[in-house]
C-alpha positions as CSV (number, residue, x, y, z in Angstrom):
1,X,116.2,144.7,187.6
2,X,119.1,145.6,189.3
3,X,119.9,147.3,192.6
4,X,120.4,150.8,190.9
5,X,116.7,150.7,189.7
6,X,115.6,149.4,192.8
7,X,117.0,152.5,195.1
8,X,115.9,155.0,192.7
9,X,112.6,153.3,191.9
10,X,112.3,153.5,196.3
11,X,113.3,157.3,196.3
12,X,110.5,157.6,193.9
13,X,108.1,155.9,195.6
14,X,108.9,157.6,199.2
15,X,109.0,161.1,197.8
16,X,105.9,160.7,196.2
17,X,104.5,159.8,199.4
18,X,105.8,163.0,201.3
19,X,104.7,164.6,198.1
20,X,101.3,163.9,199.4
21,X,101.4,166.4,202.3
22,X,100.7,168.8,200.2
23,X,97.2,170.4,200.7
24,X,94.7,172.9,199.4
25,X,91.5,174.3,201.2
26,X,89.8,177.8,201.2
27,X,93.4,179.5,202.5
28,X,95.6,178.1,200.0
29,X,98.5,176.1,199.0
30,X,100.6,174.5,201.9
31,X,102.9,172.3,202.2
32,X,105.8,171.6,204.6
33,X,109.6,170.5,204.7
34,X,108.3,167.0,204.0
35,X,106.8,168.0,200.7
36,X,109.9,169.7,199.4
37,X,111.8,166.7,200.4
38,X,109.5,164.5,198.1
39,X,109.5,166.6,195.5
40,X,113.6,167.0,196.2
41,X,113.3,163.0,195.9
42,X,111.4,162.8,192.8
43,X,113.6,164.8,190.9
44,X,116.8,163.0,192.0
45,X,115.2,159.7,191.7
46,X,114.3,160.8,187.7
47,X,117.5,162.2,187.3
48,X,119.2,159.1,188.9
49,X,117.3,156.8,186.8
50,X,117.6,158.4,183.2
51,X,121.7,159.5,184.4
52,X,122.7,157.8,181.0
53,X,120.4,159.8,178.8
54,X,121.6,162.9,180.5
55,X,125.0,161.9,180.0
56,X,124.7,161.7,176.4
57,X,122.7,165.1,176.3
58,X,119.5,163.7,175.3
59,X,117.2,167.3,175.1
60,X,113.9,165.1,175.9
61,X,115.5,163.9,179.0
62,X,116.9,167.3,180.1
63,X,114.2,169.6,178.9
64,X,111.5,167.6,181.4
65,X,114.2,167.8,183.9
66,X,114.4,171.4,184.3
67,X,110.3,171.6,183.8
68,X,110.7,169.4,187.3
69,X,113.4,172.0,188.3
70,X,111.3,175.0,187.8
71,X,108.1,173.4,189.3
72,X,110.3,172.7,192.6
73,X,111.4,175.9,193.0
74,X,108.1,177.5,192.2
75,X,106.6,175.3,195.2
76,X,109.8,176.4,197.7
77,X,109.0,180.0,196.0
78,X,105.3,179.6,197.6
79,X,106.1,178.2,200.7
80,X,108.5,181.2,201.5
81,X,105.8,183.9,200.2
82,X,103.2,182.1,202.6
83,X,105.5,182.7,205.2
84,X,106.3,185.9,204.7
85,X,102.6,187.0,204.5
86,X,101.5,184.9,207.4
């Protein structure tokens, strides 16, 4: 492995754990900034890792990509409605 793999395969890891403060109960979805910086994390770390496939325009590579994009801003999309309406 080399040091490359190692900091993205860390972003992973520590925006999966703020991924975790996400939560659901009887009032909804909620999550705060430290969610959205995991899931911000995630996607870089995925993008950082597969940066050669994207290069070359592999459509597997960038078609989950943007399915990461759009489920990111679907979350900041809820946090701000929740906001709004609280």
């Amino acid at each position: 492995m080399n040091k490359k793999q190692l900091l993205w395969g860390g972003l992973f890891a520590v925006g999966l754990f703020l991924a975790a403060s996400y939560s659901i109960d009887n009032r909804g979805f909620h999550s705060g900034i430290y969610g959205i910086i995991g899931c911000v994390l995630i996607l870089g770390s995925y993008a950082g890792l597969n940066w050669e496939k994207l290069r070359k325009k592999d459509q597997h590579t960038r078609q989950i990509l943007v399915i990461l994009s759009c489920v990111l801003a679907l979350i900041v999309a809820l946090d701000i409605v929740e906001l709004v309406l609280s």
